[in-house]
C-alpha positions, -999 to 999 in steps of 0.1 A, spaced: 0 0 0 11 34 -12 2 70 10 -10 94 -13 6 127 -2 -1 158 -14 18 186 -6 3 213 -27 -8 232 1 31 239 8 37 255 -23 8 280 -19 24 286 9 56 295 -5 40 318 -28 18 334 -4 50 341 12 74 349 -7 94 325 -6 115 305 -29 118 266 -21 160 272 -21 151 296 8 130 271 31 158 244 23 183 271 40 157 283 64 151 251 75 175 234 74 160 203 52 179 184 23 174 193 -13 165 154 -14 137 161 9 128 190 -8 132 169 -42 111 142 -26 81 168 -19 81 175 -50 70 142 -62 43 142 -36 66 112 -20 69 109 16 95 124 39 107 120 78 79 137 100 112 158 117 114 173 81 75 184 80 81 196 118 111 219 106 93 234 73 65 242 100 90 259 125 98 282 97 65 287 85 50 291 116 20 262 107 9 227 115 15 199 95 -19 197 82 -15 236 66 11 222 45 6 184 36 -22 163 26 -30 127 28 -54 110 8 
């Protein structure tokens, strides 16, 4: 079985704010594999969605979706 991610909510995000996805993987402190990864609506470690929300200042669920 597969998890369907989603992480489209994250981009809008971005936008919303200004921010280019090379700046959260500085920000953040995230790989550019993770970051890669997201992309392809694959999955990532949870410590990964808990720093992107540290940055953002949001909870998991304002950035990712699971279907």
């Amino acid at each position: 079985m597969h998890m369907a991610l989603n992480y489209n909510k994250l981009w809008k995000m971005l936008i919303d704010k200004n921010m280019s996805k090379s700046e959260l993987v500085k920000r953040s402190k995230i790989s550019t594999n993770a970051m890669a990864r997201m992309g392809k609506n694959e999955d990532v470690r949870l410590d990964t969605l808990v720093k992107i929300c540290c940055v953002l200042d949001c909870k998991i669920d304002d950035i990712v979706d699971y279907c």
